[in-house]
Wavefront OBJ file of the C-alpha trace (Angstrom):
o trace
v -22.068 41.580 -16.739
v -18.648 40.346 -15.358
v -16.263 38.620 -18.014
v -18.967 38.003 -20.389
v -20.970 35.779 -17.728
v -24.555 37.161 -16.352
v -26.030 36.247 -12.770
v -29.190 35.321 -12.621
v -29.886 35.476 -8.719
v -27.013 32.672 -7.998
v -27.129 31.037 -11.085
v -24.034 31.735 -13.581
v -25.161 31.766 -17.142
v -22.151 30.264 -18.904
v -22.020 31.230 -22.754
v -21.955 27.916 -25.210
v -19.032 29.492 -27.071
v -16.861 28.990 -24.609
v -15.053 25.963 -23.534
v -15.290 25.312 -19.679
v -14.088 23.309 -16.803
v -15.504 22.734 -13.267
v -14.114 20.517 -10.484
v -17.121 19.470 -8.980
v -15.146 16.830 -6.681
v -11.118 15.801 -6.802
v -10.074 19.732 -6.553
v -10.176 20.181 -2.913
v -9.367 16.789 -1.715
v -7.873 13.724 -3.008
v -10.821 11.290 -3.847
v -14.075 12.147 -4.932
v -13.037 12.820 -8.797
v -16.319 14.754 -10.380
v -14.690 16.949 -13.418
v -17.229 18.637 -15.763
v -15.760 20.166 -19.618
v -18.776 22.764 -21.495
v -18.653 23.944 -24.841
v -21.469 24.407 -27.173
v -24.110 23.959 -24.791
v -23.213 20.141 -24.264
v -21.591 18.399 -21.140
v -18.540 15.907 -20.700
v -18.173 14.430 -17.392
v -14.862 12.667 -16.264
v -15.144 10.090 -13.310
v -17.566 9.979 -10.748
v -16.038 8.828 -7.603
v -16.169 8.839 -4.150
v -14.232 10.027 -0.894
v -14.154 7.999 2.352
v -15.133 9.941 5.909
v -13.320 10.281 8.870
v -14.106 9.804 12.394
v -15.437 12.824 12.675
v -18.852 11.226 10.525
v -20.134 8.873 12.818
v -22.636 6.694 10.671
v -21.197 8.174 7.486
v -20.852 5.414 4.762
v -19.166 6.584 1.703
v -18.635 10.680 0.446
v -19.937 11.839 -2.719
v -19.749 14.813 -5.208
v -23.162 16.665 -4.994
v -24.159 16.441 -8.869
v -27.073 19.677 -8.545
v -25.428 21.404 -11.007
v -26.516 19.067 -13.491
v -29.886 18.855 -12.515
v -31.411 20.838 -15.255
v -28.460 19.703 -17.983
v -29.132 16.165 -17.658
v -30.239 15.809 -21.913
v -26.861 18.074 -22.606
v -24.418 15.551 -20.950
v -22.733 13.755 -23.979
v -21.502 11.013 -21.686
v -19.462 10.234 -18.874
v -16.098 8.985 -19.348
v -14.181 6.654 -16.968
v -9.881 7.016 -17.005
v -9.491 3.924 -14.337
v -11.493 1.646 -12.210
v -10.662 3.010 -8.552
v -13.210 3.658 -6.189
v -12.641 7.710 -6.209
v -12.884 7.412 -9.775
v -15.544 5.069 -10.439
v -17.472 4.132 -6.886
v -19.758 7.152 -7.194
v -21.806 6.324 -10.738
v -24.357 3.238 -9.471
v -24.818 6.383 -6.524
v -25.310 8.889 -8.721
v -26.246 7.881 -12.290
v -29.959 8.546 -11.663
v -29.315 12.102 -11.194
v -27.207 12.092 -14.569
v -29.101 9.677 -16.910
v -26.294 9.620 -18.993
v -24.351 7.213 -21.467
v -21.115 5.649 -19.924
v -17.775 4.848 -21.399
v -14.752 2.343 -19.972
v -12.338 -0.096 -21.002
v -12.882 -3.536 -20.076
v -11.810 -3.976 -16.449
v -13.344 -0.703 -15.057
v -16.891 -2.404 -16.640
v -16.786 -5.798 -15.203
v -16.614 -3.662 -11.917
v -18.781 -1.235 -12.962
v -21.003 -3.546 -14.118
v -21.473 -5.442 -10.915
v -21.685 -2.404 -8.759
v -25.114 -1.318 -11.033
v -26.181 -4.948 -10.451
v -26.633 -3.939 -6.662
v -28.001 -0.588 -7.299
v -30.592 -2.298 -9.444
v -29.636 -0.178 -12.770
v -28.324 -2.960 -14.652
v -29.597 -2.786 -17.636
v -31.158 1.000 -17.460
v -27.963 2.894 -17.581
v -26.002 2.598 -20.934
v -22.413 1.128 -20.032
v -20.103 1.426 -23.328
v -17.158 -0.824 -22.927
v -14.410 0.648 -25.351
v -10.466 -0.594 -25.870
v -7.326 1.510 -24.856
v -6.169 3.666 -27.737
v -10.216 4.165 -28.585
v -11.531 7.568 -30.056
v -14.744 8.969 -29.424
v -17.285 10.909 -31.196
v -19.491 12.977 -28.529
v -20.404 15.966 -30.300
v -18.557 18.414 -29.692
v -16.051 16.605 -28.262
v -13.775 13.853 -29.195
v -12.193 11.796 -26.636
v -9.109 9.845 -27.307
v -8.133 7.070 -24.526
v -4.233 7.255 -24.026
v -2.582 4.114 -22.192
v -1.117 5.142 -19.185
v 0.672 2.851 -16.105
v -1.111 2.549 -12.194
v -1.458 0.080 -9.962
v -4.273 -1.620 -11.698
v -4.909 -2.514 -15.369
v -6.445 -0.180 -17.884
v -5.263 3.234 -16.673
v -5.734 5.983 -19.219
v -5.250 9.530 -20.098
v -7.671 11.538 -22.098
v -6.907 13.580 -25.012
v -10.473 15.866 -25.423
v -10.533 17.951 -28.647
v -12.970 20.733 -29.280
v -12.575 23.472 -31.938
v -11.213 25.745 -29.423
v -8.146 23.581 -28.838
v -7.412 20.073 -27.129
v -7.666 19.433 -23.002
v -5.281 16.162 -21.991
v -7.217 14.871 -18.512
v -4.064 12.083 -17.347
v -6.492 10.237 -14.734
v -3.891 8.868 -12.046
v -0.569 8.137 -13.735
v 2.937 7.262 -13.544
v 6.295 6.556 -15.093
v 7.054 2.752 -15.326
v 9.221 1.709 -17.746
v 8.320 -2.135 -17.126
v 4.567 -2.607 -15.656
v 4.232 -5.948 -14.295
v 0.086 -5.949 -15.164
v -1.015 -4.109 -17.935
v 0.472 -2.364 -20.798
v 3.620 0.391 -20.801
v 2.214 3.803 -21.055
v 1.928 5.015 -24.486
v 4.479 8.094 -24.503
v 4.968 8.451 -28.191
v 1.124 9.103 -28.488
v 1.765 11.771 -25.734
v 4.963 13.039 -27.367
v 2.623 13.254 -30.964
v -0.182 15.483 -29.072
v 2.301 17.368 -27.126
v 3.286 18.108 -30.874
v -0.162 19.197 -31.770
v -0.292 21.841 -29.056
v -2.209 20.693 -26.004
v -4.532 24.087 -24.700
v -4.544 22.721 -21.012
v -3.204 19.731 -18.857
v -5.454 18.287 -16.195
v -3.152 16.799 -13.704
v -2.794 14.522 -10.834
v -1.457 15.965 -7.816
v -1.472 13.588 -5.505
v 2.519 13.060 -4.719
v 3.711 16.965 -6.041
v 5.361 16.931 -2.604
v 6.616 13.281 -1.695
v 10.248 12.718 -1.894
v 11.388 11.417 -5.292
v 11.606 7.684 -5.331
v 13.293 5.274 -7.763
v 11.377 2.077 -5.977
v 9.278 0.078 -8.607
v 6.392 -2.954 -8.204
v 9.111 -5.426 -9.210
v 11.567 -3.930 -5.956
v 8.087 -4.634 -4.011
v 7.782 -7.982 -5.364
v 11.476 -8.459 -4.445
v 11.170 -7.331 -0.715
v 7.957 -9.925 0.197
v 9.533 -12.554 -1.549
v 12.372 -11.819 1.338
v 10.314 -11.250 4.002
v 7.964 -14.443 3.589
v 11.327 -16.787 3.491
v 12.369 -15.186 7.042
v 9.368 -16.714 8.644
v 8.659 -20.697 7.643
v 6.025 -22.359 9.603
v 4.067 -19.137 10.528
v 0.905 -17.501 9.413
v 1.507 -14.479 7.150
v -1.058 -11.997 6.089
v -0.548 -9.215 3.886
v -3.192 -6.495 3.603
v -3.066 -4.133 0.663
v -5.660 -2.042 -1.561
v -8.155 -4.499 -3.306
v -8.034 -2.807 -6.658
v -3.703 -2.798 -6.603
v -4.132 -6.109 -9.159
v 0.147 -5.240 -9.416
v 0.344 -5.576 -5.597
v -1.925 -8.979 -5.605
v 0.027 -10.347 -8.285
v 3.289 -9.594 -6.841
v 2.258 -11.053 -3.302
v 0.985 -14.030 -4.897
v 4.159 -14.889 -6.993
v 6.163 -13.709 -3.286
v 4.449 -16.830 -1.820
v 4.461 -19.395 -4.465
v 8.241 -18.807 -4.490
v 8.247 -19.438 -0.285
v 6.000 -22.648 -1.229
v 2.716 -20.800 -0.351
v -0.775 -21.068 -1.502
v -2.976 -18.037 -1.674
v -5.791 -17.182 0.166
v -8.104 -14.369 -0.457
v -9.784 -12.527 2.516
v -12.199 -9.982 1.781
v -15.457 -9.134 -0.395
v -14.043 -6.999 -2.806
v -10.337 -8.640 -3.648
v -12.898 -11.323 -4.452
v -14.771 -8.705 -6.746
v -11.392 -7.609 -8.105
v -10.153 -11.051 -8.677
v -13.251 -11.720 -11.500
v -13.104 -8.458 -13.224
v -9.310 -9.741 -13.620
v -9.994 -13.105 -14.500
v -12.989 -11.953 -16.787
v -10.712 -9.780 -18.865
v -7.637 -11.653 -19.155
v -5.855 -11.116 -16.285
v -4.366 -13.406 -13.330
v -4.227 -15.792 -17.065
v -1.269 -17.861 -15.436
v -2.213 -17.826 -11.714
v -4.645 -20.586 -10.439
v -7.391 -19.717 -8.417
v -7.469 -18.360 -5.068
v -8.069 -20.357 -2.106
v -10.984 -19.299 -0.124
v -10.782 -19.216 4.289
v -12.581 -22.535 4.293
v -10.640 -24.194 1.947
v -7.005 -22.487 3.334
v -8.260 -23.922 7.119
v -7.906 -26.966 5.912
v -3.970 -26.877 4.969
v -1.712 -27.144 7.338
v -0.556 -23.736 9.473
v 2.354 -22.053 7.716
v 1.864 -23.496 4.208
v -0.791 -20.513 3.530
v -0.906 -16.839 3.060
v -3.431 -14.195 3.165
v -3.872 -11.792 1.457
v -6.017 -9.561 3.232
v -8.709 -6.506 2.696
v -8.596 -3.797 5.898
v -5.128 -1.915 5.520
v -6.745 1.302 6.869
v -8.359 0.253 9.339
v -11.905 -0.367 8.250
v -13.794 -2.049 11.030
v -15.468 -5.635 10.156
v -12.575 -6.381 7.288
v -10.580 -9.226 7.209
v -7.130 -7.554 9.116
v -9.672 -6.684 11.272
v -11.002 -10.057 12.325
v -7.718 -11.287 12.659
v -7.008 -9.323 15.530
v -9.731 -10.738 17.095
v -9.104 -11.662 20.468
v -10.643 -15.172 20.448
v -10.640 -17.531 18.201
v -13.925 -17.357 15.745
v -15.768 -20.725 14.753
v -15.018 -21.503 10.864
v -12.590 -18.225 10.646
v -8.473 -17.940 10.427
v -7.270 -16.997 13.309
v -3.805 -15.453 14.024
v -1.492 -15.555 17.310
v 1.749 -15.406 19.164
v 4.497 -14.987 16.568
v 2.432 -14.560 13.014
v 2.914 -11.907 10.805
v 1.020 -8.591 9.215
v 2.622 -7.333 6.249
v 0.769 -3.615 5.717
v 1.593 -3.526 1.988
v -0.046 -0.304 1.342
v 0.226 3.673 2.166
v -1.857 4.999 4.961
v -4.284 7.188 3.143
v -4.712 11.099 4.720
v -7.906 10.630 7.504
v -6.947 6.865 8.416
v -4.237 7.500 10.595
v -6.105 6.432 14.310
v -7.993 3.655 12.625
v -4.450 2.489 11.003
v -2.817 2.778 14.660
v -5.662 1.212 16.806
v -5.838 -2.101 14.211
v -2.168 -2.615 14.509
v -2.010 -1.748 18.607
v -4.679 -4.855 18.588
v -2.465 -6.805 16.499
v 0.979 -6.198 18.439
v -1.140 -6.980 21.493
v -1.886 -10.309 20.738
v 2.040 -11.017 19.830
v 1.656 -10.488 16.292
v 4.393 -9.318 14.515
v 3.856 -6.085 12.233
v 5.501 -4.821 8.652
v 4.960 -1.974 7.177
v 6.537 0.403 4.891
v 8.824 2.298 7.395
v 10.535 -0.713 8.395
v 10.946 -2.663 4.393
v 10.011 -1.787 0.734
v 6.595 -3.275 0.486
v 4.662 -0.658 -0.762
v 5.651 2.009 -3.436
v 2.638 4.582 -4.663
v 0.967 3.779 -8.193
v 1.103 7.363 -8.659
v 4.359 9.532 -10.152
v 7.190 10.188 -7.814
v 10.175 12.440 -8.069
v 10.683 13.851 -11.761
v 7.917 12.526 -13.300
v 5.791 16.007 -13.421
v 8.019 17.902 -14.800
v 8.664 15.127 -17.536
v 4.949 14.956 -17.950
v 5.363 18.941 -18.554
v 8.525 18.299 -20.914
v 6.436 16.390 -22.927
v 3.186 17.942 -23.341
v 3.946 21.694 -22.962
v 0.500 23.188 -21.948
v -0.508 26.582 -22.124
v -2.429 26.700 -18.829
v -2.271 23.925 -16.329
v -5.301 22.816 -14.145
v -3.925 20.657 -10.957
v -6.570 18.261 -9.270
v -6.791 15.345 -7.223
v -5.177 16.999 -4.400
v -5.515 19.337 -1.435
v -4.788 22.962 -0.997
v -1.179 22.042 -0.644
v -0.748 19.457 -2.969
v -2.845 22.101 -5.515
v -0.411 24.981 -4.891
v 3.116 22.797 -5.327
v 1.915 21.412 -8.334
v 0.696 25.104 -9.915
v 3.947 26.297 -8.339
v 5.826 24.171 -10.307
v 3.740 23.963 -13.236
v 4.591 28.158 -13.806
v 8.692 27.138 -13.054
v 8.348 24.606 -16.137
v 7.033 27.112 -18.598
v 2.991 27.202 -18.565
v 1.990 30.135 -19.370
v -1.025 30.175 -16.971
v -1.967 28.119 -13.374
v -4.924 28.145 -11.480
v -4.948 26.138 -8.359
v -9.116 25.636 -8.338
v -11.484 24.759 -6.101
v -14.797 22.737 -6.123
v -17.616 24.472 -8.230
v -15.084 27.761 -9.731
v -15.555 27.613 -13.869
v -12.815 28.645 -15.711
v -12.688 29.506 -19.352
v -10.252 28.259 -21.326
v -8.649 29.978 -24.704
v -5.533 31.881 -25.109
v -6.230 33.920 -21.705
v -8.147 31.962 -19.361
v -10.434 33.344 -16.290
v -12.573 32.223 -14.129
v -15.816 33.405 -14.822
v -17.431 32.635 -11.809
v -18.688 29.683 -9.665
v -21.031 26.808 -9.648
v -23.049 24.920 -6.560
v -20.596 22.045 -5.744
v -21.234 20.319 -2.720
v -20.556 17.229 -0.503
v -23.313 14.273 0.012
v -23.299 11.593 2.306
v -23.711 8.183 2.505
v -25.917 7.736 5.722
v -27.238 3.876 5.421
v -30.008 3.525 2.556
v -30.164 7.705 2.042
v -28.199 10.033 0.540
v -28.073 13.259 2.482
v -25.928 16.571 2.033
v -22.862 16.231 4.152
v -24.418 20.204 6.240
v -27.255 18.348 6.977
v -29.040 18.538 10.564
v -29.066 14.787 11.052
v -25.471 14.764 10.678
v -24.530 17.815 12.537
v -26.583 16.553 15.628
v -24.592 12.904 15.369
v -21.617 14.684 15.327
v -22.456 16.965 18.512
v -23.704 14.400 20.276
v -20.350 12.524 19.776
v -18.117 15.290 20.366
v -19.951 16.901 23.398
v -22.863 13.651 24.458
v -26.382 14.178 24.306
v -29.250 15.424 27.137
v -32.789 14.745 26.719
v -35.202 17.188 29.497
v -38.898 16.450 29.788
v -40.760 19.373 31.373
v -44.134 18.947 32.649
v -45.911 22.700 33.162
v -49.691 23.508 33.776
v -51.281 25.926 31.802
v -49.550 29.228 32.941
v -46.176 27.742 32.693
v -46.007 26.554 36.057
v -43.779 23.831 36.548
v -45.190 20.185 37.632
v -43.478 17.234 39.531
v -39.822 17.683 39.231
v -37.953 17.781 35.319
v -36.616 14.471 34.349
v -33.217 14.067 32.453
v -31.762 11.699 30.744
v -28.114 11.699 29.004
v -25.358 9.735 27.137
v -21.661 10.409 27.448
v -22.449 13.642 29.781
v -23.709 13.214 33.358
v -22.522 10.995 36.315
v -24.096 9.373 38.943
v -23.489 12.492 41.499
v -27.492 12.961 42.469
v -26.372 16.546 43.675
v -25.516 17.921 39.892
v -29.162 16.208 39.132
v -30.873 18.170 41.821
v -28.958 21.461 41.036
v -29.874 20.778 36.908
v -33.414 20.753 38.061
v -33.389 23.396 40.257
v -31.470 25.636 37.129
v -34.307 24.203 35.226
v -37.248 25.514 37.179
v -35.535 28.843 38.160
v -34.856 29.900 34.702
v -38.794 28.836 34.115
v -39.803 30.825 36.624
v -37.809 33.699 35.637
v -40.199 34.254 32.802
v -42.943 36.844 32.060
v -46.129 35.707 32.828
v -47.387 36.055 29.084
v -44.224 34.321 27.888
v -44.741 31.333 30.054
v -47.737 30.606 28.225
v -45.738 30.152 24.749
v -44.043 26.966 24.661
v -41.884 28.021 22.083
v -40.432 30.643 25.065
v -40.126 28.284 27.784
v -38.485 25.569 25.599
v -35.225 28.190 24.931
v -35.489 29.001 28.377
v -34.870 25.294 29.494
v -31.672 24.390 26.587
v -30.246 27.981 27.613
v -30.098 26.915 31.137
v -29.341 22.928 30.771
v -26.508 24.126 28.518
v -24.906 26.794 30.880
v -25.196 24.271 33.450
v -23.338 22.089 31.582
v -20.757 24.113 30.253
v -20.246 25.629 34.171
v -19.884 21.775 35.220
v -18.427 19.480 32.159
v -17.022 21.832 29.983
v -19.490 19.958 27.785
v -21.577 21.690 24.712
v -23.773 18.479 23.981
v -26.760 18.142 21.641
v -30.012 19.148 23.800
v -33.375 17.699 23.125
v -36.325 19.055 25.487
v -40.076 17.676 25.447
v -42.183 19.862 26.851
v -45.863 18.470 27.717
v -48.459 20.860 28.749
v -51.392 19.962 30.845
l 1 2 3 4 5 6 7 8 9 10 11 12 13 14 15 16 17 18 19 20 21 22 23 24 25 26 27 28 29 30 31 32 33 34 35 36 37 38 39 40 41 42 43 44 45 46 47 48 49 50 51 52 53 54 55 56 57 58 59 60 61 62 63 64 65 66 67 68 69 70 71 72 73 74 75 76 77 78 79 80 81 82 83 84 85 86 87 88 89 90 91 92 93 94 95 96 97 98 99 100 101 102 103 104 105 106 107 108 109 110 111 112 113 114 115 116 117 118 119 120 121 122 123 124 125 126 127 128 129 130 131 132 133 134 135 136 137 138 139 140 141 142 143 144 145 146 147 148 149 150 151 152 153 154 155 156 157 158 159 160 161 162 163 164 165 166 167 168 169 170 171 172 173 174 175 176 177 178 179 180 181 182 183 184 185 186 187 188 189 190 191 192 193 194 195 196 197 198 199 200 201 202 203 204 205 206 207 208 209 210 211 212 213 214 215 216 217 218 219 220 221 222 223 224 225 226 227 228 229 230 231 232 233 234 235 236 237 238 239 240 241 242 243 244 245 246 247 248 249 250 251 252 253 254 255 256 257 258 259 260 261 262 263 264 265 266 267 268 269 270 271 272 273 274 275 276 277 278 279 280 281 282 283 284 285 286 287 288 289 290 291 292 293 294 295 296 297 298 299 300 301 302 303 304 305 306 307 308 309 310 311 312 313 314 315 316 317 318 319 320 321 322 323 324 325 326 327 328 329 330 331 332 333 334 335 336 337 338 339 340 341 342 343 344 345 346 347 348 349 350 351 352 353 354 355 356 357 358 359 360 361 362 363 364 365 366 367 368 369 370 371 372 373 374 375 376 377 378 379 380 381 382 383 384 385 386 387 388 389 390 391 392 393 394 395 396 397 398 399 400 401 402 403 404 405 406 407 408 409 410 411 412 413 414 415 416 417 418 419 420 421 422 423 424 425 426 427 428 429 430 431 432 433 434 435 436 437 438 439 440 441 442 443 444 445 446 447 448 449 450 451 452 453 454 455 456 457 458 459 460 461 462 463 464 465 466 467 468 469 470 471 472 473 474 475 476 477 478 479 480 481 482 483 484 485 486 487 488 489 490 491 492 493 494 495 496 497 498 499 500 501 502 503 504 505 506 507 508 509 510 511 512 513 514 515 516 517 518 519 520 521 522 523 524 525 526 527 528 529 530 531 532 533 534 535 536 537 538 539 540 541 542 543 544 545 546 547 548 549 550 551 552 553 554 555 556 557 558 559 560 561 562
């Protein structure tokens, strides 16, 4: 017994009295929101989203949370409740929702998304979607969920006020301070200011810019700056990539070009996606629709922009093809002289895929914006003072950051504890913490990553994926061994490699002769198990390899027997 929790083997036993939290994604990076509230013996789940690999996952799709925990739990889980329709809160559910089997609730714009993403997953129609309004309350026994209006950089952002008997939880979702949103409503900070009168138990917090520099910049200053930058360059193509799901951003670039005498062009699958979620719940009322590339080829060159999916770097999107070396049949093509406007923030991972799009660019003569040389980006999450006003206005008793990394996690408890909570706890994936007047962490929970590999979904540890990555990192030799039937060795051993050997014959004929020797080397009686001369062979292709490349690749040996 350890703080009123049993283990069973590795499983924690978590007592319904008590009201819980678990991180099961969003506490260790920033993405991949999974956040799990107990009481009673019932579940609340907030977001399901998912996380984007690196280079380092070759083949590697899309990240999720690993959802095991609820594998047993799935008839507890009350529902699961969505604060805003971004990917790392939302893109995980058509994924994952068979593993949950749960009842869903969002606000309009999050479901037209949502809604089309379970079209392609083929669970329209099976999983329960609950489309609810801003300001809504909900009765999930034994929790009630209010939906608080908050500002981001797409419509619909809320907070979540979650009440149990033990005392109420505020969950913001991704937030910040804008006193005049130009999509969406103005965050509701008298209903905060009311709850923070209450008493609010804990705050669940974004943590994503705890360290950035405070900035005063807003959407309309954006707005402002491309309406300046498109007037300095008449007569020439103009792109502008951004985030699909900023709607504020695509608004503001569209009304930047109408003033210049612009039409619009969308590039890209999902700004077409976000454009009829907007359009299907009443926003983009007053702006016409979009031109598509077909349509904008046909208007004369400088009289268009393009507003463009592929800011990080993602290979096949639209930035993408415009750097394109020559021209493609039926596609926009850019040159000599046009412009890229990078109207976005390079997210933590996308650095070399960033740099290598816009070193293609710049080589073809195309001329490159981003946001170190003019104001046309600003984040859609708080800046500067906004925390501690956040604090100011809630007053929490214990203070749970998330959505951030280790050192995001630690400013943000640091400077939760200087503006007067009484408790901080920088978690981690999977750790369960109990909160009442003196939270602990009772223990933790099984909270993995999964990956996206193609049409499976495979844990991230997985051999398939550690072998891709070795053979990337260090190439890949496959030995065939031919030996008779007391392990003498046939004909001479054939190799074959990628990324690892050269044409130099002589480092052939020495592999083979390493080969062989270390064969040879062997017991009698262990020649004759295969098993034996198989580690035999990988020991000695891999010193060889090591001696010679400075290479540890992936080693494959077939060993045939006659």
């Amino acid at each position: 017994m350890m703080n009123d929790i049993q283990n069973v083997g590795e499983e924690l036993i978590i007592p319904p009295e008590k009201l819980v939290f678990i991180p099961l994604g969003g506490a260790s990076e920033i993405g991949m929101n999974f956040f799990a509230y107990g009481y009673q013996g019932k579940w609340l789940i907030v977001d399901c989203g998912i996380g984007f690999p690196g280079d380092g996952l070759p083949g590697v799709d899309v990240l999720l949370p690993d959802p095991t925990f609820f594998k047993d739990k799935k008839k507890d889980i009350v529902g699961l409740v969505v604060t805003h329709a971004h990917e790392d809160h939302i893109g995980g559910i058509s994924y994952l929702w068979r593993d949950l089997m749960c009842p869903i609730y969002v606000t309009p714009f999050a479901g037209e998304l949502l809604e089309g993403k379970l079209n392609e997953a083929g669970l329209l129609g099976r999983a329960s979607v609950n489309v609810v309004e801003q300001g809504s309350v909900l009765d999930l026994d034994p929790f009630e969920v209010e939906f608080i209006t908050t500002t981001h950089s797409l419509p619909e952002p809320n907070a979540l006020a979650i009440r149990t008997k033990v005392g109420t939880v505020v969950h913001t979702g991704d937030w910040k301070f804008d006193s005049c949103p130009l999509i969406g409503e103005e965050m509701d900070i008298k209903r905060l200011k009311e709850i923070g009168k209450e008493g609010v138990l804990a705050l669940v917090c974004d943590s994503t810019n705890v360290l950035s520099e405070p900035s005063d910049a807003t959407e309309e200053d954006v707005r402002k700056t491309l309406t300046e930058l498109i007037g300095q360059y008449p007569n020439r193509q103009i792109a502008v990539g951004c985030f699909a799901s900023n709607v504020a951003r695509v608004e503001s670039i569209y009304h930047a070009a109408v003033a210049n005498g612009r039409d619009v062009c969308l590039m890209g699958r999902s700004l077409w996606r976000i454009d009829a979620a907007g359009r299907a719940t009443g926003y983009f009322k007053d702006i016409p629709e979009f031109l598509s590339e077909s349509e904008a080829l046909e208007r004369p060159i400088g009289t268009v922009l393009y507003i463009c999916t592929g800011s990080q770097g993602e290979p096949f999107s639209a930035l993408t093809n415009l750097a394109a070396i020559t021209p493609q049949k039926n596609s926009v093509y850019f040159g000599a002289d046009d412009v890229v406007i990078f109207s976005s923030r390079v997210i933590p991972g996308n650095e070399k895929a960033i740099a290598l799009l816009q070193k293609r660019l710049k080589a073809k003569g195309i001329k490159i914006i981003t946001d170190k040389e003019a104001l046309v980006h600003v984040s859609g999450h708080y800046a500067g003072d906004d925390l501690q006003k956040m604090y100011q206005i809630l007053k929490p008793k214990i203070a749970l950051p998330v959505h951030g990394e280790a050192m995001e996690l630690t400013g943000h408890k640091e400077m939760a504890e200087k503006m007067g909570a009484e408790f901080a706890f920088a978690l981690e994936n999977g750790e369960v913490i109990a909160l009442d007047d003196t939270p602990q962490i009772l223990g933790e929970v099984h909270a993995g990553i999964l990956a996206v590999d193609g049409k499976r979904i495979i844990p991230l540890d997985a051999e398939v994926i550690k072998k891709r990555r070795k053979m990337m990192e260090g190439g890949s030799m496959v030995a065939t061994i031919v030996v008779d039937k007391t392990g003498q060795v046939l004909g001479e051993p054939q190799f074959s490699s990628f990324g690892l050997l050269t044409a130099d014959e002589t480092h052939v004929k020495q592999l083979a002769e390493s080969v062989k020797q270390s064969i040879a080397d062997l017991p009698s009686e262990q020649k004759e198990r295969d098993d034996l001369i198989d580690n035999a062979t990988r020991t000695a292709i891999r010193k060889f390899l090591n001696e010679h490349y400075g290479k540890k690749p992936l080693v494959e040996i077939h060993l045939v027997r006659i």
